[in-house]
C-alpha positions in Angstrom: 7.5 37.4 -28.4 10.8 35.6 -27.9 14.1 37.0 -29.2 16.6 34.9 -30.9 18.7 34.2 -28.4 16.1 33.4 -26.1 14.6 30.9 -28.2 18.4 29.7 -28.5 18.9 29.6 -25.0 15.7 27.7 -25.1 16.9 24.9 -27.2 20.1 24.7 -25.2 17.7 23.5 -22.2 16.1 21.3 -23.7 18.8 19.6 -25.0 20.8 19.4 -21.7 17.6 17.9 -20.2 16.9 15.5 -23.0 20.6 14.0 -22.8 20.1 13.8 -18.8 17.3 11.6 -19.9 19.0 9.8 -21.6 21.7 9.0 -18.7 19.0 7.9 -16.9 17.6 5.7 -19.5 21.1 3.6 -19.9 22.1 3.4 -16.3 18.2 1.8 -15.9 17.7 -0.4 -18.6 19.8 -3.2 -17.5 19.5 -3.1 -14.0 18.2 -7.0 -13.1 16.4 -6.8 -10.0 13.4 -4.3 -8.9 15.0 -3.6 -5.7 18.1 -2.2 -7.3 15.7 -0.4 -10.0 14.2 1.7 -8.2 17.7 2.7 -5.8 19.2 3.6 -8.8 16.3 5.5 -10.5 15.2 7.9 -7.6 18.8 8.2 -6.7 19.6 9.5 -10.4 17.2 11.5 -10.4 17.4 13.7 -7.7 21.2 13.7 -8.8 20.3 14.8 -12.2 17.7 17.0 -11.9 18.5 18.2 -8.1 15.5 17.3 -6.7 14.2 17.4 -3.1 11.8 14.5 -3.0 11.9 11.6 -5.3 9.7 8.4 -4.4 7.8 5.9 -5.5 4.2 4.8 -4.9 3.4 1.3 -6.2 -0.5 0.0 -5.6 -1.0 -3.2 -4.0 -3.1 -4.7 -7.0 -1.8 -8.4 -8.1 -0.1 -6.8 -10.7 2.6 -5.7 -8.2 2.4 -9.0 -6.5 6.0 -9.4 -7.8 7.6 -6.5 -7.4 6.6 -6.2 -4.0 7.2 -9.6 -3.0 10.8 -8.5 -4.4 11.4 -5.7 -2.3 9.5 -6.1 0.6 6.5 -3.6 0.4 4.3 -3.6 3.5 1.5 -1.0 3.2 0.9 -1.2 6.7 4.5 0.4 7.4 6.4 2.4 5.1 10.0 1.3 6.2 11.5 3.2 3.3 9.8 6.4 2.9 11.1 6.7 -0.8 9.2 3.0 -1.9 5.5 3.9 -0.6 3.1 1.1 -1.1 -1.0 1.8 -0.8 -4.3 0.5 -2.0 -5.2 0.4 -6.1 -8.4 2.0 -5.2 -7.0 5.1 -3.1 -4.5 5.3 -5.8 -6.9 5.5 -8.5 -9.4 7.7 -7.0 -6.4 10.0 -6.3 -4.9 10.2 -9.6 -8.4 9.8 -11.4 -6.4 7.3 -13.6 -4.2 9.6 -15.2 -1.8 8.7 -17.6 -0.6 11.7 -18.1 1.6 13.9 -15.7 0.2 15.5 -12.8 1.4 18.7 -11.3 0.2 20.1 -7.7 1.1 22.8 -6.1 -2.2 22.9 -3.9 -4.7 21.0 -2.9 -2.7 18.2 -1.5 -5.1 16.7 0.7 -6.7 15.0 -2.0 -3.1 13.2 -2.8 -2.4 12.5 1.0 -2.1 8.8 0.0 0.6 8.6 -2.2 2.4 10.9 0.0 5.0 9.6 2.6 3.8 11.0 5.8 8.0 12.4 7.0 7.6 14.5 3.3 4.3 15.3 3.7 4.6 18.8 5.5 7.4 19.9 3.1 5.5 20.0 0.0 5.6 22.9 -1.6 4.1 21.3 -4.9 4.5 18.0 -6.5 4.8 16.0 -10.0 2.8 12.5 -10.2 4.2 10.4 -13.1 2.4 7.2 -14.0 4.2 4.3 -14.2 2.6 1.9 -16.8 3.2 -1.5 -16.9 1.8 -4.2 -19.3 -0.6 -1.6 -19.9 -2.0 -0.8 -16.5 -0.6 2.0 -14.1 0.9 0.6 -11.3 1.8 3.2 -9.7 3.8 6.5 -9.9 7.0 8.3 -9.4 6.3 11.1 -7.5 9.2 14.5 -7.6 8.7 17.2 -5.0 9.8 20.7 -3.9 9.2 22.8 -1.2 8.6 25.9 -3.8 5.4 26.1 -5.1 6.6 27.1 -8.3 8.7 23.9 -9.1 5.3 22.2 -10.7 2.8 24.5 -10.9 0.1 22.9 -13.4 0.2 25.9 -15.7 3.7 24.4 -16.7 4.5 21.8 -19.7 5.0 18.4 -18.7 6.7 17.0 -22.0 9.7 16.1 -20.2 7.7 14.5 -17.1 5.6 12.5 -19.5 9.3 11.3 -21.3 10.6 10.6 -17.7 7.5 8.2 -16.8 7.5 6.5 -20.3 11.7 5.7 -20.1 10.8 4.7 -16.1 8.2 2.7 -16.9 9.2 0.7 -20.0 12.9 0.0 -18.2 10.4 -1.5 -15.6 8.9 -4.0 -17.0 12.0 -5.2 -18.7 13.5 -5.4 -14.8 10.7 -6.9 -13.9 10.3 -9.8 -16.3 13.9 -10.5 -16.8 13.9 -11.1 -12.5 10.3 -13.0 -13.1 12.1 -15.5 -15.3 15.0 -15.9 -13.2 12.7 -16.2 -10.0 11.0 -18.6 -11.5 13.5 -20.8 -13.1 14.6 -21.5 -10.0 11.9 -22.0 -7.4 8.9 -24.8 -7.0 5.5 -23.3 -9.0 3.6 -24.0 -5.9 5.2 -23.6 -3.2 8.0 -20.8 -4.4 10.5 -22.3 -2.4 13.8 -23.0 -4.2 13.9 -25.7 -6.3 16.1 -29.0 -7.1 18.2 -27.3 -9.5 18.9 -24.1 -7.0 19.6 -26.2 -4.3 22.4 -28.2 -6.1 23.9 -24.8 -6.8 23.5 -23.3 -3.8 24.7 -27.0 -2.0 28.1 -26.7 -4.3 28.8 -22.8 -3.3 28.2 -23.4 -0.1 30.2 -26.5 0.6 33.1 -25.3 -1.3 33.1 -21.8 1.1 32.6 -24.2 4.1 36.4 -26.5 3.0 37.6 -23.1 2.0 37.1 -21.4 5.4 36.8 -24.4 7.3 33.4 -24.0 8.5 31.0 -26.3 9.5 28.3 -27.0 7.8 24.9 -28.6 8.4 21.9 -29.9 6.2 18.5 -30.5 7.5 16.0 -32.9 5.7 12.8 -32.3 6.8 9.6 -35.2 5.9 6.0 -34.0 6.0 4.8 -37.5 7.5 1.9 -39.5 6.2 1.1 -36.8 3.2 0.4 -39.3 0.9 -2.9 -39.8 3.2 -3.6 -36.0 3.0 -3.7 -36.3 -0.6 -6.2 -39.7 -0.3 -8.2 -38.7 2.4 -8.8 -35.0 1.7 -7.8 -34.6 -1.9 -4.6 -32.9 -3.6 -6.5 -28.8 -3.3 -6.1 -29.7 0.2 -2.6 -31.6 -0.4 -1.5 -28.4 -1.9 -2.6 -25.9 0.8 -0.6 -28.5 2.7 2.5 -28.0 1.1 2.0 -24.0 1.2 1.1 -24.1 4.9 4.9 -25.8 5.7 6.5 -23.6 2.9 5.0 -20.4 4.9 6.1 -21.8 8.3 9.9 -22.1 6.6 
């Protein structure tokens, strides 16, 4: 049993890793683009909680369609080792669609996918914490150690499961505060900006060219004959049309 001043020493833990929490929390709510979210999180912490290995894996379900599209997530090549992108499926069948923390310390073959391959052979054990957005998991945020010990499973997760829940609910506030501004300012169809970014983007940009005395040029570009498109094939096809030249630009 516990003496007294262990069970004080105890509490004095706890509440140093509650209030590093709760830095977390504050310097993450706000943030306004998913690209800078996820910097600032695995960056904080590994700074908070000195951690080897923090990264992310995100699924590529449409869920994420956004978020990826945001940051540039290509699960063919993981550019940045610490944003890992991979199928829904895999994920799933991995994690057995927990919600709740998973520790590893062994076994990590069965993970392999939600690991970035350079980390891979360092893994002494490893904590998988669901992220949960709009009440699906999306994904996790993975912390790793070369010690074995770090996350064995015999240990309490309460404070992994409080990490994932402050991650994952300043998430979706990123996320849909960037959705709205994304889409406030591109064409529904197309996502190319729109009238109203253009005129913005037209008056900063002339004002820098007379202020450095740059030249400037705008192109007007005419899909010819579309109107017949739209007559002869209908306006699904018009559409695709319109995507087609917005993917070429």
């Amino acid at each position: 049993m516990p003496t007294v001043e262990q069970l004080i020493e105890r509490v004095r833990q706890n509440e140093d890793i509650a209030r590093r929490l709760f830095e977390i929390e504050v310097q993450i709510m706000n943030i306004g683009h998913c690209s800078d979210f996820f910097d600032q999180l695995l960056s904080l912490v590994a700074e908070k909680f000195t951690i080897e290995h923090v990264w992310v894996s995100l699924t590529d379900s449409l869920v994420n369609d956004h978020i990826l599209r945001t940051i540039g997530g290509d699960k063919k090549e993981d550019k940045n080792p610490a944003l890992h992108v991979l199928g829904t499926m895999d994920f799933l069948q991995a994690t057995q669609s927990s919600r709740e923390p998973v520790l590893v310390n062994k076994g990590f073959n069965r993970y392999r996918c939600l690991i970035p391959k350079p980390i891979y052979a360092d893994l002494g054990s490893m904590a998988v914490l669901p992220l949960v957005v709009d009440g699906k998991i999306i994904g996790s945020l993975n912390l790793g150690a070369s010690s074995a010990e770090r996350y064995d499973p015999s240990k309490d997760s309460f404070f992994l499961k409080q990490l994932a829940v402050k991650a994952s609910i300043s998430l979706a506030g990123v996320s849909i505060r960037e959705k709205i501004s994304f889409l406030a300012t591109r064409d529904p169809l197309t996502l190319l900006r729109n009238r109203r970014e253009l005129e913005e983007s037209l008056e900063r940009e002339l004002s820098r060219s007379r202020r450095h005395h740059d030249p400037l040029a705008l192109v007007f570009i005419d899909c010819d004959d579309f109107k017949l498109v739209n007559d002869t094939y209908g306006h699904d096809c018009g559409d695709m049309y319109l995507k087609f030249v917005s993917d070429k630009l």
